[in-house]
N, C-alpha and C positions, 0 to 999 in steps of 0.2 A: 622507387615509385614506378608504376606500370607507366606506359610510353601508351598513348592514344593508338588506336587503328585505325583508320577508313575503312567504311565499306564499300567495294566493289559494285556499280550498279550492276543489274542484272541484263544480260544483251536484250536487244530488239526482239530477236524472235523468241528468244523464253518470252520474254513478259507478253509479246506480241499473245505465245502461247495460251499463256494463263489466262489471260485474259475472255479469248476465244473461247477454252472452256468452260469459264464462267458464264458467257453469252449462252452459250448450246445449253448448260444446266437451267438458267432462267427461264429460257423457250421451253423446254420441257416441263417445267414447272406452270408453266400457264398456257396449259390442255386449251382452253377455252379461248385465247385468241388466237392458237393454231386453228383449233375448229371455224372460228368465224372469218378467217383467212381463205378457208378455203370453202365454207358453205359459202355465203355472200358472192363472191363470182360464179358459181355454180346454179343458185336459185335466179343471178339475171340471168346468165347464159339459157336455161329453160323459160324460162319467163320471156324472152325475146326471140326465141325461136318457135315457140309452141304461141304464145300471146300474138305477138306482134311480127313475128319473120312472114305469117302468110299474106297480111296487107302490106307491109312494104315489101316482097318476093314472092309472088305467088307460084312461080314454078318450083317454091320448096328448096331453092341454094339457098336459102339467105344463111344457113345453118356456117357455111364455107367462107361467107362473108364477115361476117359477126365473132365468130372466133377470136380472132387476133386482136381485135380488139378486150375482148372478155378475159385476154391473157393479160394484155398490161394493166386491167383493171385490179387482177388478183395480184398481177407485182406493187402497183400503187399503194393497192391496201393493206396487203401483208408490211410493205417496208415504213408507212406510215407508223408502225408502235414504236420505232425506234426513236420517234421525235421522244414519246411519252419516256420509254425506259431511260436512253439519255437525260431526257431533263428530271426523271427521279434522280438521278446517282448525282446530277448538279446541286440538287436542293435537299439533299437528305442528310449529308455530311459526311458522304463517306470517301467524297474527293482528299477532303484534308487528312484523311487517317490514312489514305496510298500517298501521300504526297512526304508524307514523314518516314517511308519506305526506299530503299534505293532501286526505285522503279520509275520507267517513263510514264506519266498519269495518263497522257495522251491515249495509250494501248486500248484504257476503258473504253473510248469511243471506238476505235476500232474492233474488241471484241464483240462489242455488240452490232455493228456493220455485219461482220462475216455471218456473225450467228444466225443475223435477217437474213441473209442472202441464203445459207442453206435454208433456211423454214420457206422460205420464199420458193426455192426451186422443187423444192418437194410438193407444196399448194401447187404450185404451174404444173408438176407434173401429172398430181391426180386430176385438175382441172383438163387437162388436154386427154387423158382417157373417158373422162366424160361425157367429151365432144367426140370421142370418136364413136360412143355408146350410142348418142343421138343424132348422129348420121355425117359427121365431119369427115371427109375424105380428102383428105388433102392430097395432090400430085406431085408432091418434090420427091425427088433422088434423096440417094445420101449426103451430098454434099451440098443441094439445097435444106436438107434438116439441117445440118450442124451449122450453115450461117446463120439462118433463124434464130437456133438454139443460143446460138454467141450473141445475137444481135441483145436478145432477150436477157442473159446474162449480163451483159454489159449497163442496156438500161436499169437493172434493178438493182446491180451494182451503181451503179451513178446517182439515181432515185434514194436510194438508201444513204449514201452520205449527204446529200441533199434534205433530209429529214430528220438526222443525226445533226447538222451544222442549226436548223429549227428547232430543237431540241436542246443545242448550248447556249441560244440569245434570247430563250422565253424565259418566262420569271417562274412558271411553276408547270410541273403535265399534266394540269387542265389546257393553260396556253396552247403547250405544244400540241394537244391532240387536236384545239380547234383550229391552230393556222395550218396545221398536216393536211384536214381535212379538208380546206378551200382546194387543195393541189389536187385529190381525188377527184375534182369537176374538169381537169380538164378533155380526159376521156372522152367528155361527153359533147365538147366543142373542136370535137376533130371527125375524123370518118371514120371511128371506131364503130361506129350503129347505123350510120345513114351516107351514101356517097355526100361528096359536101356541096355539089351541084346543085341537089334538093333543098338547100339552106339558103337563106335571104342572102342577099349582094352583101350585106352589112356586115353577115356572120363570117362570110364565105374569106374575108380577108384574115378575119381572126384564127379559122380551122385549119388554113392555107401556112399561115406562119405562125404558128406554133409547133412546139418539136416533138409531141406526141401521135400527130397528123404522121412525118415521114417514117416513125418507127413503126406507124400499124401496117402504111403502106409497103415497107419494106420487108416484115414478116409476111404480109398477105400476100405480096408478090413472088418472095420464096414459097412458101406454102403453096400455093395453087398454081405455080409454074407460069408468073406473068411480071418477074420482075424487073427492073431496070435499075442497072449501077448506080444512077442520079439516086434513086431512094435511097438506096443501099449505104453511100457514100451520105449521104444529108444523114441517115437516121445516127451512121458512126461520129458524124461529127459533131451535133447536135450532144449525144449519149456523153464522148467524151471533152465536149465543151462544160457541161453541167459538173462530169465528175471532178473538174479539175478544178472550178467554181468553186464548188462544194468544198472542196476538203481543203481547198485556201482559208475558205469563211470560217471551215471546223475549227482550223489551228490558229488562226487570229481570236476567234472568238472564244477557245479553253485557253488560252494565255493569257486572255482580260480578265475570266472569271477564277481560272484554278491557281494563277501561276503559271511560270515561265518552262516547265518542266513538263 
């Protein structure tokens, strides 16, 4: 009589692997929400400088001001489908068919995190050539780009398992794509578009403490050579307060629905 074997699970970073490039193969399979990742911050960023930059900026900055904010608009909405694509692979069944696999299930959601996060820096990247097409000049050094650059990274990383962890507690991705898209507004009640000066007393508490307020200010400040550590340190802590958040919520909430594994 043959003697039973165990199989060996497969480590972290293979599955971590496979997993990744399942992500990357998906995203390039859906041309058309890479496209709309990165047209969509592109027609506001035109739209708010050619429309609207000459009435609220008439000496023509507004282009310098509005930027940074038009960047974490394109991370928001690019890391936003990971709510969708996470809550497909919950609801379609194809958790249980990894799960009878000697692989950690978990990996799924992290391959699709990473995968965002490249599609994501590649949209930020064409988006900030395009600002510089239509008149973005920014003044940092080298070493004020690459805080930016991290800061930027960091939130879209954090934002991204943050809509992955929305994506494991909705019931189906319709859900997830409508609770993703409330988080899309908050851009719009910070000083991504408008100092927050100009906003009612009422608002001015809400654009003030929220945590997409310190990361515009802290990219705008690296970028145009007017920063101050307070932003800098708020937007880091803020970024990785969320991602820590997040991927607690992730793993509590793939253990309720997949399994312990």
């Amino acid at each position: 009589m043959t003697p039973l074997t165990s199989t060996k699970p497969a480590s972290v970073w293979v599955t971590n692997a496979v997993f990744i490039g399942r992500g990357i193969r998906l995203s390039l399979r859906n041309v058309e929400a890479l496209i709309m990742a990165i047209m969509l911050p592109v027609m506001l960023m035109l739209l708010f400088t050619y429309v609207f930059g000459g009435a609220i900026d008439p000496s023509g900055n507004y282009v310098n001001y509005v930027v940074p904010g038009i960047i974490l608009l394109c991370a928001g909405f690019g890391s936003s489908s990971t709510a969708v694509v996470v809550a497909e692979d919950m609801t379609n069944g194809i958790i249980d068919r990894f799960r009878t696999m000697p692989i950690r299930c978990l990996s799924v959601v992290t391959g699709h995190v990473v995968a965002s996060l490249a599609r994501n820096l590649f949209a930020t990247g064409v988006v900030i050539a395009v600002a510089l097409l239509v008149g973005f000049r920014p003044s940092a050094n080298l070493l004020a780009w690459l805080g930016a650059l991290g800061i930027i990274v960091l939130f879209i990383f954090a934002f991204t398992w943050l809509f992955a962890a929305i994506g494991l507690v909705t019931g189906s991705p319709s859900s997830a794509s409508g609770y993703g898209f409330i988080l899309l507004f908050l851009p719009y009640l910070s000083s991504a578009f408008v100092p927050i000066e100009t906003m009612p007393s009422w608002l001015r508490g809400v654009a003030n403490n929220q945590p997409i307020t310190p990361v515009i200010e802290a990219i705008r400040g690296l970028l145009n050579g007017t920063s101050t550590p307070t932003n800098v340190w708020l937007a880091i802590g803020w970024c990785l307060a969320i991602l820590l958040a997040s991927i607690l919520w992730s793993v509590i909430a793939f253990r309720r629905k997949a399994g312990r594994r």
